[in-house]
VEXKOL-203187 format. One record per residue: residue number from 1; residue in one letter; z, x, y of N, C-alpha, C, CB in turn. Coordinates in steps of 0.05 Angstrom, whole numbers. Atoms other than C-alpha are relative to their C-alpha. Glycine has a CB too. Example, Ala and Ser with C-alpha at 12.3 -4.5 7.8 and 13.67 -1.06 7.14 Angstrom:
BEGIN
<r><num>1</num><residuo>A</residuo><n_w>0</n_w><n_u>18</n_u><n_v>-24</n_v><ca_w>156</ca_w><ca_u>246</ca_u><ca_v>-90</ca_v><c_w>0</c_w><c_u>18</c_u><c_v>24</c_v><cb_w>25</cb_w><cb_u>-20</cb_u><cb_v>1</cb_v></r>
<r><num>2</num><residuo>S</residuo><n_w>-1</n_w><n_u>-16</n_u><n_v>-24</n_v><ca_w>143</ca_w><ca_u>273</ca_u><ca_v>-21</ca_v><c_w>14</c_w><c_u>-15</c_u><c_v>22</c_v><cb_w>-29</cb_w><cb_u>9</cb_u><cb_v>9</cb_v></r>
//
This chain:
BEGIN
<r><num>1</num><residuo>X</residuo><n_w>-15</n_w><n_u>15</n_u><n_v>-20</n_v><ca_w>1843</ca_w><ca_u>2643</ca_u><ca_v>1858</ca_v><c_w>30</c_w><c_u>0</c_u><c_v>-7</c_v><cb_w>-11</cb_w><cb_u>-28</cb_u><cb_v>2</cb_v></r>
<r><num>2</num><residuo>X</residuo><n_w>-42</n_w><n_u>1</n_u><n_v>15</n_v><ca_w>1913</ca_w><ca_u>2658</ca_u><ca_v>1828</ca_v><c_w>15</c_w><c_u>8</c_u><c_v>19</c_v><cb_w>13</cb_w><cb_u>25</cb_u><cb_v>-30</cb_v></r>
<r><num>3</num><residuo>X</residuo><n_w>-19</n_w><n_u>14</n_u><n_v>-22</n_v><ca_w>1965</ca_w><ca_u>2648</ca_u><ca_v>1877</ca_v><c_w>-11</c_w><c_u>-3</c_u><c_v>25</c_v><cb_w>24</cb_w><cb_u>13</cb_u><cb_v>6</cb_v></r>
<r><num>4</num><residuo>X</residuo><n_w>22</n_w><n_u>10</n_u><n_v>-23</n_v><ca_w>1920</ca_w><ca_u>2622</ca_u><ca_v>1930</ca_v><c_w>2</c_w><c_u>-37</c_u><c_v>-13</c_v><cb_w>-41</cb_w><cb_u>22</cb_u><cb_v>-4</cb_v></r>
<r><num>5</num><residuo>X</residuo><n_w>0</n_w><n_u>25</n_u><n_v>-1</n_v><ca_w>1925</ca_w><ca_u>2542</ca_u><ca_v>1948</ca_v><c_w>-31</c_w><c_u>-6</c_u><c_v>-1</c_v><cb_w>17</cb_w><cb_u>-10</cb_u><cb_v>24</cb_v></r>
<r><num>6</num><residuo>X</residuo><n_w>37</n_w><n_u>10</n_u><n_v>1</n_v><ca_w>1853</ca_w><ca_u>2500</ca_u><ca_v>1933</ca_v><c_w>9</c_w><c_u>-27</c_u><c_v>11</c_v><cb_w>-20</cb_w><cb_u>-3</cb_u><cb_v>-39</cb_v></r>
<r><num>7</num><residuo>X</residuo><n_w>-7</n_w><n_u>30</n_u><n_v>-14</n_v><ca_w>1854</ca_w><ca_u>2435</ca_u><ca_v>1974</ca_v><c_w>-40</c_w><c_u>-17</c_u><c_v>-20</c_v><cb_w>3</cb_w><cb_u>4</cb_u><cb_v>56</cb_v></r>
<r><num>8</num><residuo>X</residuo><n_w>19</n_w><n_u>16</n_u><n_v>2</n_v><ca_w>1801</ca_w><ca_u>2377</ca_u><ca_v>1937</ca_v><c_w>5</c_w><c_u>-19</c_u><c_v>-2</c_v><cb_w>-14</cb_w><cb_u>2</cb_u><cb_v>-14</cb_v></r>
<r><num>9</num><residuo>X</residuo><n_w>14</n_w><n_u>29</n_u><n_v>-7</n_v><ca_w>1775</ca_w><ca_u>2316</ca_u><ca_v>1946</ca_v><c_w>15</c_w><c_u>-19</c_u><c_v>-23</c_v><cb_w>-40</cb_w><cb_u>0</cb_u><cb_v>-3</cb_v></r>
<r><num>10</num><residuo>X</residuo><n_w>-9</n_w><n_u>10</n_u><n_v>27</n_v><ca_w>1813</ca_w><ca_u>2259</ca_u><ca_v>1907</ca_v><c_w>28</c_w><c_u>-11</c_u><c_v>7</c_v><cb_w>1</cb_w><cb_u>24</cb_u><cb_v>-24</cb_v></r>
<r><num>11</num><residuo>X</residuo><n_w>-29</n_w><n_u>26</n_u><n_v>-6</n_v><ca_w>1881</ca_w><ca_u>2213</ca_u><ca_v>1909</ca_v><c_w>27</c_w><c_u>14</c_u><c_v>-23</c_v><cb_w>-12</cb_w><cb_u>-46</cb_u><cb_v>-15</cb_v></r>
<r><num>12</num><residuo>X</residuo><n_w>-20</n_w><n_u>-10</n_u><n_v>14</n_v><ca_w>1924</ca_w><ca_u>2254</ca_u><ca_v>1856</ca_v><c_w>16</c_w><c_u>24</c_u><c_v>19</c_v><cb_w>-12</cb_w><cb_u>11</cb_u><cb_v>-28</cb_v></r>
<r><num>13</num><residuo>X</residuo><n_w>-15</n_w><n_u>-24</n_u><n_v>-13</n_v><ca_w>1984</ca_w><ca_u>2305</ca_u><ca_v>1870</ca_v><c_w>21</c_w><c_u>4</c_u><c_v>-16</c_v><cb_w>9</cb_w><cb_u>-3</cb_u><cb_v>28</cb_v></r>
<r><num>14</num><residuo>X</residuo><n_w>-13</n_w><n_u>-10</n_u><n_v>16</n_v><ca_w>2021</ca_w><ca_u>2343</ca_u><ca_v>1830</ca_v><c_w>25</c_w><c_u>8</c_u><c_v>9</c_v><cb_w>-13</cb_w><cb_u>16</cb_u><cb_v>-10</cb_v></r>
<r><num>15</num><residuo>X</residuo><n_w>-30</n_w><n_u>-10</n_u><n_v>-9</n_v><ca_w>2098</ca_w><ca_u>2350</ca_u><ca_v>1837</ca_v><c_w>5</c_w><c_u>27</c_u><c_v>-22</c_v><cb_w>28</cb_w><cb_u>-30</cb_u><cb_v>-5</cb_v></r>
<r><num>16</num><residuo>X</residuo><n_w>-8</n_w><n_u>-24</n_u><n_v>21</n_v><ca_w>2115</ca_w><ca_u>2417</ca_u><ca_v>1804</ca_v><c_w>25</c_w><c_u>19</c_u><c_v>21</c_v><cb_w>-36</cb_w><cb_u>24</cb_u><cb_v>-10</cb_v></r>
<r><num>17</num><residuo>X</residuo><n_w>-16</n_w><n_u>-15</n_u><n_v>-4</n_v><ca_w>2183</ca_w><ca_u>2451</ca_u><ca_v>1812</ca_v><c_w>14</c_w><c_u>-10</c_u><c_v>34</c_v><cb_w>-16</cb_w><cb_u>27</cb_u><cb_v>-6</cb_v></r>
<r><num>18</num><residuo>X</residuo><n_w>-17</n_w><n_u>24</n_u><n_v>-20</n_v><ca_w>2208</ca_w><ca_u>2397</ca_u><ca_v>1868</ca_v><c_w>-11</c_w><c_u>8</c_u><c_v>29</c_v><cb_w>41</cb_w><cb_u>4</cb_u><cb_v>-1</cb_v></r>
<r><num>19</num><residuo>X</residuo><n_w>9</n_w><n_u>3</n_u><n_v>-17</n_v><ca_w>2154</ca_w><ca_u>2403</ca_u><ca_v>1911</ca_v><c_w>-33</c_w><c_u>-1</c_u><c_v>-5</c_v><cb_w>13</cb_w><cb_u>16</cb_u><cb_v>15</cb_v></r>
<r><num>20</num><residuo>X</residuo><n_w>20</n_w><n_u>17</n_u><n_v>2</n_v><ca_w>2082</ca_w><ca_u>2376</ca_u><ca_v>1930</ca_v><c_w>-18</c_w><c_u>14</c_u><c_v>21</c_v><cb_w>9</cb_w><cb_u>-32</cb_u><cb_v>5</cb_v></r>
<r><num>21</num><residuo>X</residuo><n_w>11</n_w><n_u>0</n_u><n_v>-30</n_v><ca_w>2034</ca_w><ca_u>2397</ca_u><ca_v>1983</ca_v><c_w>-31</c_w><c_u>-17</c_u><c_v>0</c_v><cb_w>-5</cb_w><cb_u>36</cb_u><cb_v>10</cb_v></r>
<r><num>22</num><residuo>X</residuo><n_w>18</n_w><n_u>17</n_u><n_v>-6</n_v><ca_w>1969</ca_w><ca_u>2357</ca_u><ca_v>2013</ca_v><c_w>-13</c_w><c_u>4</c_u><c_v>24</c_v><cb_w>9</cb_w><cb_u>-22</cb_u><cb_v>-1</cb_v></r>
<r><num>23</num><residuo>X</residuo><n_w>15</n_w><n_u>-8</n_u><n_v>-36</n_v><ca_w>1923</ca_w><ca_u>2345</ca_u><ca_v>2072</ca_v><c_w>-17</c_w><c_u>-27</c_u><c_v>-7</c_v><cb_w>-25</cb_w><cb_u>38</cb_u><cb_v>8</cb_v></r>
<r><num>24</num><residuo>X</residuo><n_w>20</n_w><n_u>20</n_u><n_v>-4</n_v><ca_w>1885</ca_w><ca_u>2287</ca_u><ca_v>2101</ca_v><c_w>-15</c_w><c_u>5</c_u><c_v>18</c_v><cb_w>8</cb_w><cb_u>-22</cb_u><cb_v>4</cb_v></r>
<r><num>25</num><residuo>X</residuo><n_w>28</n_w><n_u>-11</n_u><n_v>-29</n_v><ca_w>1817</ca_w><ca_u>2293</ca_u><ca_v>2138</ca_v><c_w>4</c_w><c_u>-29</c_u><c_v>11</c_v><cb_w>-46</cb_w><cb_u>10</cb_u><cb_v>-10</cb_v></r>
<r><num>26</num><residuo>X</residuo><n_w>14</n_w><n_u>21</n_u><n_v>-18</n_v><ca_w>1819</ca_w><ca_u>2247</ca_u><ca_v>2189</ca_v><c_w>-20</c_w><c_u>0</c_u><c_v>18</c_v><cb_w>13</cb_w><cb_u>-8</cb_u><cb_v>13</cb_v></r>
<r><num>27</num><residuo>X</residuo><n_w>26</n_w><n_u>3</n_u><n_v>-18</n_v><ca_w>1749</ca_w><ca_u>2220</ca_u><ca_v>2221</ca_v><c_w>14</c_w><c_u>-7</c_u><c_v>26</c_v><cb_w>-24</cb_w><cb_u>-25</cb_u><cb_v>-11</cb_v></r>
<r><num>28</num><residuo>X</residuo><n_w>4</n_w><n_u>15</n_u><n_v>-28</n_v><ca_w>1781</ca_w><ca_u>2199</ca_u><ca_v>2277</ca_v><c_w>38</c_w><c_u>4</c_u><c_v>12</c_v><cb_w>-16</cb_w><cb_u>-43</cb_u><cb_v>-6</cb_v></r>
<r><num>29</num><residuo>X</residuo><n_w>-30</n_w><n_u>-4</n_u><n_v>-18</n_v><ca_w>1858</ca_w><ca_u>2211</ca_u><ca_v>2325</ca_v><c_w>20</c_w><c_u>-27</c_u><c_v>-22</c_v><cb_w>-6</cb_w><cb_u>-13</cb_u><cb_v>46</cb_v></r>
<r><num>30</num><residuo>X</residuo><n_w>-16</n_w><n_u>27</n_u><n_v>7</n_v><ca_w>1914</ca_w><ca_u>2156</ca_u><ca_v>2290</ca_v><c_w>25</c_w><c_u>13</c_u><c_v>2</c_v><cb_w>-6</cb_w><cb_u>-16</cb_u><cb_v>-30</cb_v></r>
<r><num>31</num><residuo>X</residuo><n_w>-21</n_w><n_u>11</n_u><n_v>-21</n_v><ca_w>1965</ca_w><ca_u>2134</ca_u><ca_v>2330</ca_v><c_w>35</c_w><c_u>5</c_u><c_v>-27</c_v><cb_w>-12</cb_w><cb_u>-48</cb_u><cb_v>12</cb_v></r>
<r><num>32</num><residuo>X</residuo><n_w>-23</n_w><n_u>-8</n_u><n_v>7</n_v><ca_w>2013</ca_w><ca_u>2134</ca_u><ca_v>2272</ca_v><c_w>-11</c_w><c_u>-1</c_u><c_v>-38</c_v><cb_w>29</cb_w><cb_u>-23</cb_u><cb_v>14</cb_v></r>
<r><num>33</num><residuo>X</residuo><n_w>10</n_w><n_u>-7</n_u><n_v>16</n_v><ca_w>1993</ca_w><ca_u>2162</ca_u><ca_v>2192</ca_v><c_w>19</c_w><c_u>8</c_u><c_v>-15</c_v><cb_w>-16</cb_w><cb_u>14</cb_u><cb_v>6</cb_v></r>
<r><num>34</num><residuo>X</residuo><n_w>-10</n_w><n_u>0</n_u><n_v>9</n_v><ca_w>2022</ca_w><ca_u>2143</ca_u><ca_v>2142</ca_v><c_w>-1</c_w><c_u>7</c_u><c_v>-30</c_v><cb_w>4</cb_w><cb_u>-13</cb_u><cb_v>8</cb_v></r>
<r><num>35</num><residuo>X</residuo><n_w>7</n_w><n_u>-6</n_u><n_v>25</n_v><ca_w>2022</ca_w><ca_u>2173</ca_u><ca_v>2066</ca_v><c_w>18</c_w><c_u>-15</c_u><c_v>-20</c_v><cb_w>0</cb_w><cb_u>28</cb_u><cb_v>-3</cb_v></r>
<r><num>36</num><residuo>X</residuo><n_w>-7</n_w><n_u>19</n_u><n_v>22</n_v><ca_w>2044</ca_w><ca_u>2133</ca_u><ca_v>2003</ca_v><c_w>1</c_w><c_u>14</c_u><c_v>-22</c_v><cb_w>-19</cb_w><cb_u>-21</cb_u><cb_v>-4</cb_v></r>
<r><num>37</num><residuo>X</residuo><n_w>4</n_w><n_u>-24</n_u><n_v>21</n_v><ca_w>2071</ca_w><ca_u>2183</ca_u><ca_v>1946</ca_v><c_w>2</c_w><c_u>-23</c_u><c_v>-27</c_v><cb_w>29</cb_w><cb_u>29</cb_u><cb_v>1</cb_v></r>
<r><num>38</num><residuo>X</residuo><n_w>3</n_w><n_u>14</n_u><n_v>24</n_v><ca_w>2060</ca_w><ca_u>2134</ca_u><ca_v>1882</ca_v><c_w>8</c_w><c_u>4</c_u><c_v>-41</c_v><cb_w>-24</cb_w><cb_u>-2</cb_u><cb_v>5</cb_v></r>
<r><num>39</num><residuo>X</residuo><n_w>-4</n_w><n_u>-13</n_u><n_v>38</n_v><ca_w>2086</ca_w><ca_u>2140</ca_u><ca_v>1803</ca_v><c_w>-26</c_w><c_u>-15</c_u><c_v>-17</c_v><cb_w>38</cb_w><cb_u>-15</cb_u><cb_v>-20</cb_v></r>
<r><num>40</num><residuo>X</residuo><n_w>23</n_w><n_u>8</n_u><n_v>12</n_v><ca_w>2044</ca_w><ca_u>2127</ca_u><ca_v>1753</ca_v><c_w>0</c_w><c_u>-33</c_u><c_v>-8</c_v><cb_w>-4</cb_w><cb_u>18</cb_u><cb_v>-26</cb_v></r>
<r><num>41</num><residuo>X</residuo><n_w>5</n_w><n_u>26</n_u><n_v>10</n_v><ca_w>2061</ca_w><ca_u>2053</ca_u><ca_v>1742</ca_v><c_w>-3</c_w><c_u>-14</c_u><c_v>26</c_v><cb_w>24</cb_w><cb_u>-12</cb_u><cb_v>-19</cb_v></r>
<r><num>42</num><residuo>X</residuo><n_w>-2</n_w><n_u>11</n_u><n_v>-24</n_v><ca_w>2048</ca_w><ca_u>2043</ca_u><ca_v>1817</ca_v><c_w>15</c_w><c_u>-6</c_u><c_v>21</c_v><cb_w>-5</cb_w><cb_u>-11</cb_u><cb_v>-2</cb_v></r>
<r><num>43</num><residuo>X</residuo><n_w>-23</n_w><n_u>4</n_u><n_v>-19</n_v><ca_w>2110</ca_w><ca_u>2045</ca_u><ca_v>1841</ca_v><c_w>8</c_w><c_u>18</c_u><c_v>20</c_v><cb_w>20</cb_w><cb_u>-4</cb_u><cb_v>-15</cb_v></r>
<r><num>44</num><residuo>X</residuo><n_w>3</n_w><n_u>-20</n_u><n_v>-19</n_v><ca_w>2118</ca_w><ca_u>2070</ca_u><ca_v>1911</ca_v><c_w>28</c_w><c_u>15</c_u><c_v>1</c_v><cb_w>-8</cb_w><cb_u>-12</cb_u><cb_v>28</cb_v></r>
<r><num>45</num><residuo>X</residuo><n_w>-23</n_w><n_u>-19</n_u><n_v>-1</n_v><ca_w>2165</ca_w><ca_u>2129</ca_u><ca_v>1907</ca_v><c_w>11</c_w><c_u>14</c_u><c_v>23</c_v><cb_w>-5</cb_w><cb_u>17</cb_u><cb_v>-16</cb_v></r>
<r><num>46</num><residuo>X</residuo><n_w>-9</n_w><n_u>-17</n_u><n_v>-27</n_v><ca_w>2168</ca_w><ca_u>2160</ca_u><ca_v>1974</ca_v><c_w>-28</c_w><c_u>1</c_u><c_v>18</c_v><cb_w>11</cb_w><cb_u>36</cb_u><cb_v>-9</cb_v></r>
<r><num>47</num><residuo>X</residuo><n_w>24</n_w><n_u>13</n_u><n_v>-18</n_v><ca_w>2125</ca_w><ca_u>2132</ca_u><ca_v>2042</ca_v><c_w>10</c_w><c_u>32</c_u><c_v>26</c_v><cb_w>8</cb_w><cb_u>-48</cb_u><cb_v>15</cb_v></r>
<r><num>48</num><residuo>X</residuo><n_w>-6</n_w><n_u>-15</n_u><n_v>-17</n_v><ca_w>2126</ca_w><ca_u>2198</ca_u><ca_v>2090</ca_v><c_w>-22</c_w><c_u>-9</c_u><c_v>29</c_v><cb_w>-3</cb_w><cb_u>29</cb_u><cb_v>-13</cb_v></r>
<r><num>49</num><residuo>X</residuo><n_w>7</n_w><n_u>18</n_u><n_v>-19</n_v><ca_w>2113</ca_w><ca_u>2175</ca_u><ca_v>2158</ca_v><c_w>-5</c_w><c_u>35</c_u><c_v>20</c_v><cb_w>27</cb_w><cb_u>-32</cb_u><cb_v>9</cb_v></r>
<r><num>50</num><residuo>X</residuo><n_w>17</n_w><n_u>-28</n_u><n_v>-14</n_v><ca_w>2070</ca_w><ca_u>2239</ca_u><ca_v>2196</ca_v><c_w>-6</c_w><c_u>-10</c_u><c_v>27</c_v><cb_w>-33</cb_w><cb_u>10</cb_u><cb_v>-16</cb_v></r>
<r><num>51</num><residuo>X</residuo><n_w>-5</n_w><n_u>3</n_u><n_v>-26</n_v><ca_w>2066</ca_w><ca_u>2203</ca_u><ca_v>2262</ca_v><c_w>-24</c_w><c_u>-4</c_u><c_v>6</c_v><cb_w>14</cb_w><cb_u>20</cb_u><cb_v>15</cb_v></r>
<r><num>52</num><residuo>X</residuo><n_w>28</n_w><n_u>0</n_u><n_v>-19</n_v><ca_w>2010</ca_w><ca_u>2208</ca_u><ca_v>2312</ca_v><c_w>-20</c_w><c_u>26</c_u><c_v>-4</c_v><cb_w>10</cb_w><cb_u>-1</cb_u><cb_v>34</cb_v></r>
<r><num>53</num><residuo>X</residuo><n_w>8</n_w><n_u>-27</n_u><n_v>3</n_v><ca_w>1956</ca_w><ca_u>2257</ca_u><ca_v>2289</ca_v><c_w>-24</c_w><c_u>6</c_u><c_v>11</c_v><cb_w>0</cb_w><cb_u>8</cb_u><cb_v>-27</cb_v></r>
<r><num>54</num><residuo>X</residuo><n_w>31</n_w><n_u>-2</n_u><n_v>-7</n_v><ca_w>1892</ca_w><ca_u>2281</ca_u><ca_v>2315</ca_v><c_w>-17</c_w><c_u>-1</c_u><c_v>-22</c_v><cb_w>-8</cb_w><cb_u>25</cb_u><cb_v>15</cb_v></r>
<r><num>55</num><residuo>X</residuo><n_w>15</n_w><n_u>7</n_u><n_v>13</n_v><ca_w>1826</ca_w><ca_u>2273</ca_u><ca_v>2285</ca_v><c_w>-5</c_w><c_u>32</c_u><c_v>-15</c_v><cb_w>-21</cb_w><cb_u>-18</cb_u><cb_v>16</cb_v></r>
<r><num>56</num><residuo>X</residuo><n_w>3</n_w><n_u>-27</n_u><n_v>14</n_v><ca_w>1808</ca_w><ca_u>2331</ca_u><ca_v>2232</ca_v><c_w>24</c_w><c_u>0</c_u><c_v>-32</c_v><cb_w>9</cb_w><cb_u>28</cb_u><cb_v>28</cb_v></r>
<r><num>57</num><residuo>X</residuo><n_w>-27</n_w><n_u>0</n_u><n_v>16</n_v><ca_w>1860</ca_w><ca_u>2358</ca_u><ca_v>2174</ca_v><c_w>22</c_w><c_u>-1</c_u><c_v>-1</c_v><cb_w>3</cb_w><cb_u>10</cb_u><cb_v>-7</cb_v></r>
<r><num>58</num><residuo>X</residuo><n_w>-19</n_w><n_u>5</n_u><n_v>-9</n_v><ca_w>1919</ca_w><ca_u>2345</ca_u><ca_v>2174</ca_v><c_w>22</c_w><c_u>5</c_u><c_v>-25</c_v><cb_w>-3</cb_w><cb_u>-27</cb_u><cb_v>13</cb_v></r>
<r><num>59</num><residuo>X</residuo><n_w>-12</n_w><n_u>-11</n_u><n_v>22</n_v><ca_w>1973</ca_w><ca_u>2380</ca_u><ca_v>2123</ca_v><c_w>29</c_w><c_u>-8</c_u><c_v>-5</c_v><cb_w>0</cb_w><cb_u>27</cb_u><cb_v>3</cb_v></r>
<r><num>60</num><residuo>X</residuo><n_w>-23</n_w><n_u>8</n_u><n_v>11</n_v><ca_w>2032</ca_w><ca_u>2349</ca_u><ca_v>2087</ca_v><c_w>20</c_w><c_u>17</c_u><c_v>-23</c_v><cb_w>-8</cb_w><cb_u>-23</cb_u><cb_v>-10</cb_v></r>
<r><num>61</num><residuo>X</residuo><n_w>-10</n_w><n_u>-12</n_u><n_v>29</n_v><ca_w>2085</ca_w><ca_u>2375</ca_u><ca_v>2046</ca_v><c_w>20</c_w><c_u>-20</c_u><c_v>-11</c_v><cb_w>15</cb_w><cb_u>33</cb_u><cb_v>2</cb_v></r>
<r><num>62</num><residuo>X</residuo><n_w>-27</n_w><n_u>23</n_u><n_v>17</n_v><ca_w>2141</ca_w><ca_u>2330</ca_u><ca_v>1995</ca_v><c_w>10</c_w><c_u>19</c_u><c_v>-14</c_v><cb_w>-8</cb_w><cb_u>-31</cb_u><cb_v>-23</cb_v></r>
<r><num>63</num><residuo>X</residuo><n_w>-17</n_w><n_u>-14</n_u><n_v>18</n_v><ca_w>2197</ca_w><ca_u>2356</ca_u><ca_v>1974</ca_v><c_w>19</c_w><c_u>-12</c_u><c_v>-23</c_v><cb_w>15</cb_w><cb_u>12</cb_u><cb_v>15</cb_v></r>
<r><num>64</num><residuo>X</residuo><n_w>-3</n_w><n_u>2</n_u><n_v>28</n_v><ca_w>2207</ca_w><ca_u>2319</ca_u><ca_v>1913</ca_v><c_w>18</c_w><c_u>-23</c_u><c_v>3</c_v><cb_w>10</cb_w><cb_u>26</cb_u><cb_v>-17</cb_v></r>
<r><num>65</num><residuo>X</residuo><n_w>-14</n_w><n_u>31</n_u><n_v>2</n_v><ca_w>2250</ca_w><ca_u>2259</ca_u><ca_v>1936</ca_v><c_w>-8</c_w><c_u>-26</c_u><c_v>14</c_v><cb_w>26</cb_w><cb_u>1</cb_u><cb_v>10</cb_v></r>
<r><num>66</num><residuo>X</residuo><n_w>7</n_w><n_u>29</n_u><n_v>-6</n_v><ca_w>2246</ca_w><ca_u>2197</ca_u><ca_v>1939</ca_v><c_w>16</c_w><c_u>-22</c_u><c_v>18</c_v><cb_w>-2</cb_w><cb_u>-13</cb_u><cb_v>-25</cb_v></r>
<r><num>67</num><residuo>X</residuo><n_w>-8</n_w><n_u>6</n_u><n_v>-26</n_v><ca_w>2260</ca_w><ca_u>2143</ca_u><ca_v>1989</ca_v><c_w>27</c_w><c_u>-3</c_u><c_v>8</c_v><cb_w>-11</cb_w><cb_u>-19</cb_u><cb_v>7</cb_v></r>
<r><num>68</num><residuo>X</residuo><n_w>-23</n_w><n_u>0</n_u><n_v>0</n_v><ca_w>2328</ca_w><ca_u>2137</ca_u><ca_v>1966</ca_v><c_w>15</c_w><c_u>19</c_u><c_v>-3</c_v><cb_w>5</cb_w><cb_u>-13</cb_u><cb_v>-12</cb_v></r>
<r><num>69</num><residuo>X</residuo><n_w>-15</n_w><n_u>-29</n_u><n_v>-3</n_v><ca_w>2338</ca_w><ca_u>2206</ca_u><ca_v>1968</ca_v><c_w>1</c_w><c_u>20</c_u><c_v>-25</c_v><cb_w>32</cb_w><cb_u>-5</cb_u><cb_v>8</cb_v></r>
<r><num>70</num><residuo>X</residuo><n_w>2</n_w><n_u>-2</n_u><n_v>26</n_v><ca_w>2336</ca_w><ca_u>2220</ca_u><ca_v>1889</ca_v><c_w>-20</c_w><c_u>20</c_u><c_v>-3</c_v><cb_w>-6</cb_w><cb_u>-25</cb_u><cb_v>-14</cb_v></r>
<r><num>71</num><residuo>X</residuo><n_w>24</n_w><n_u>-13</n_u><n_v>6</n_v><ca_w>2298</ca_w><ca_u>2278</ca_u><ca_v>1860</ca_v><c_w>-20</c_w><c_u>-14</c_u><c_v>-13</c_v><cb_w>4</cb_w><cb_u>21</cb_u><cb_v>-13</cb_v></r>
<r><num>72</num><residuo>X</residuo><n_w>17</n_w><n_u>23</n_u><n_v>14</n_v><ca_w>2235</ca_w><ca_u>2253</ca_u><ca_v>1830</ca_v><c_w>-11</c_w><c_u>26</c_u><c_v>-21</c_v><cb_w>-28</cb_w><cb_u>-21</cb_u><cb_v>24</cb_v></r>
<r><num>73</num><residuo>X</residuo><n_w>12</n_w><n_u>-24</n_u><n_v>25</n_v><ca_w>2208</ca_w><ca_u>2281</ca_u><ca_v>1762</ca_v><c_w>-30</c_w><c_u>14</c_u><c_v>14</c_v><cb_w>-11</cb_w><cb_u>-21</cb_u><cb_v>-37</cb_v></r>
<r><num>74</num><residuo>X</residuo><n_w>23</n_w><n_u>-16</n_u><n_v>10</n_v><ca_w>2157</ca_w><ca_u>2336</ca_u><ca_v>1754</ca_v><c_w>-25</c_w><c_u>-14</c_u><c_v>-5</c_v><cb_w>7</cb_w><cb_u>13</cb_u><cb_v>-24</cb_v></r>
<r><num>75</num><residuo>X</residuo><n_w>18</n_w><n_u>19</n_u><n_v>16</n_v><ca_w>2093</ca_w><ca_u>2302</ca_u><ca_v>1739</ca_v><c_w>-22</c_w><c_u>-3</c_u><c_v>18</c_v><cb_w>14</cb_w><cb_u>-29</cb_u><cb_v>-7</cb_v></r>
<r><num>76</num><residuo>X</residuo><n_w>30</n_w><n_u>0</n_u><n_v>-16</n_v><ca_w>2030</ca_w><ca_u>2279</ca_u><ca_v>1770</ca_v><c_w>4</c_w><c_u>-40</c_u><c_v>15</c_v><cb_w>-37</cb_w><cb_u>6</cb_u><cb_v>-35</cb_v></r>
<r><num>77</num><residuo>X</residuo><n_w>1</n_w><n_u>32</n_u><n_v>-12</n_v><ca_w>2028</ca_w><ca_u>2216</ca_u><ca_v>1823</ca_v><c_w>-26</c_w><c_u>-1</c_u><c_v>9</c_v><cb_w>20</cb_w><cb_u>-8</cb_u><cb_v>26</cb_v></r>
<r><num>78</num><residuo>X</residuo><n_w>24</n_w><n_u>4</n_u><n_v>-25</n_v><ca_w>1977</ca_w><ca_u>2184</ca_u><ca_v>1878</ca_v><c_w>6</c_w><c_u>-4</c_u><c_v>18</c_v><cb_w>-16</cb_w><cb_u>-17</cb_u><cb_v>1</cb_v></r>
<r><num>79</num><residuo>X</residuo><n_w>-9</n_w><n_u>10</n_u><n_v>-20</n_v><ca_w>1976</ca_w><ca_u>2176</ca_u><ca_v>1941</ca_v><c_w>-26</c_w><c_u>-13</c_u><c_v>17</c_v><cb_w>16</cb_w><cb_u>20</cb_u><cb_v>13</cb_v></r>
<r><num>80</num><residuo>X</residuo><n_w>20</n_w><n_u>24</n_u><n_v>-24</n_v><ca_w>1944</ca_w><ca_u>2127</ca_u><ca_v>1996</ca_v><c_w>10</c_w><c_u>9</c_u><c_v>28</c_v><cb_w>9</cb_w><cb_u>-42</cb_u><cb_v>-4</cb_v></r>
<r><num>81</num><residuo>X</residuo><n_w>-7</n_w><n_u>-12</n_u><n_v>-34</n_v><ca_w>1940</ca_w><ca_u>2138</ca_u><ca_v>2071</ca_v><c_w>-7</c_w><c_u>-29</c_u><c_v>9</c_v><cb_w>-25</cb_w><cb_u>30</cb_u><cb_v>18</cb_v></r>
<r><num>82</num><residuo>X</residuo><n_w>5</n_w><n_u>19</n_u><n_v>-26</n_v><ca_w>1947</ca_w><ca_u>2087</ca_u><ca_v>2124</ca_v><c_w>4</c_w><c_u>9</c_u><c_v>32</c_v><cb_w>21</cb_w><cb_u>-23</cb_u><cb_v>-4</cb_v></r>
<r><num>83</num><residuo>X</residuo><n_w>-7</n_w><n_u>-13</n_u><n_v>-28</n_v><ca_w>1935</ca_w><ca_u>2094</ca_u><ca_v>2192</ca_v><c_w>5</c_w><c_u>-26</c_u><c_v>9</c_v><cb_w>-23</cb_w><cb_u>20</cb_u><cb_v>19</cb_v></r>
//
């Protein structure tokens, strides 16, 4: 699988080289879907706001800053979804 993307199951995401990519399955259409990029002491680093999406996958990318605009380290976060 070497340079080929693997999408799995799970709340981590790896920032490497000032950028991130992702995907959420949604069961169901939401109106407005929101992701939550997290550091490791919980602190929310950058909330990307994806809008109105249909139901199914749904693919994100972060490019490494945060909400104040700041690059953000290399490293491994979490993220949470709200719809």
């Amino acid at each position: 699988m070497i340079g080929h993307n693997v999408l799995v199951n799970g709340s981590n995401l790896t920032l490497a080289n000032g950028t991130a990519a992702g995907a959420v399955n949604l069961a169901s259409a939401a109106d407005k879907l929101v992701v939550t990029i997290s550091g490791s002491g919980g602190n929310i680093v950058r909330q990307l706001d994806l809008g109105s999406q249909p139901a199914g996958l749904t693919g994100f990318t972060w490019d490494g800053r945060t909400d104040a605009g700041d690059a953000a380290a290399d490293g491994n976060y979490t993220l949470s979804v709200q719809q």
